[in-house]
Steps between C-alpha positions, in 0.01 A plus 500: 500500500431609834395892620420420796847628713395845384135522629522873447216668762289089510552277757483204288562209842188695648301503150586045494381459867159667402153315507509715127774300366328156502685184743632266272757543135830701374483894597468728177484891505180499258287791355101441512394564169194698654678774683830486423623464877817299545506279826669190593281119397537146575473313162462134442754383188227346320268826539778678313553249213808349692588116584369419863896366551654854367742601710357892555905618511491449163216639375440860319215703589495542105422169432227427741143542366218751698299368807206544679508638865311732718574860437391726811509764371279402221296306770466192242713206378692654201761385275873586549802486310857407675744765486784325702588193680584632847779212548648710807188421679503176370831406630413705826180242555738180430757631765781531207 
């Protein structure tokens, strides 16, 4: 299930338009296993052990497997784990 109508003090939309959050799969709220910061990725299904055809509205962020994508803060390509399937922005990208 979705957090992402309570964003608390993030600005999750900004955090998806990023460079940082990679161009192209379903937007998770993921931890980097390196430093522990939480920001908002683009994942591929297949990167996180999903069906290419999944529909991401059904998906739970506890069922997805860790992926690899570049932590900043870090400064390296690190591995992350999903912590939620932001499905608002989801359905805010497919106009619903």
């Amino acid at each position: 299930m979705s957090t992402d109508a309570d964003p608390g003090d993030r600005d999750r939309a900004a955090e998806l338009e990023s460079a940082a959050a990679g161009q192209v799969g379903i937007p998770v709220d993921a931890i980097c296993v390196g430093c522990g910061q939480i920001r908002v990725k683009r994942a591929d299904p297949d990167e996180i052990g999903q069906e290419s055809t999944v529909d991401p509205m059904d998906l739970e962020a506890e069922n997805c497997a860790s992926f690899k994508h570049v932590c900043h803060r870090c400064g390296s390509t690190t591995w992350w784990n999903p912590v939620v399937i932001l499905t608002g922005l989801l359905e805010r990208e497919r106009g619903e």
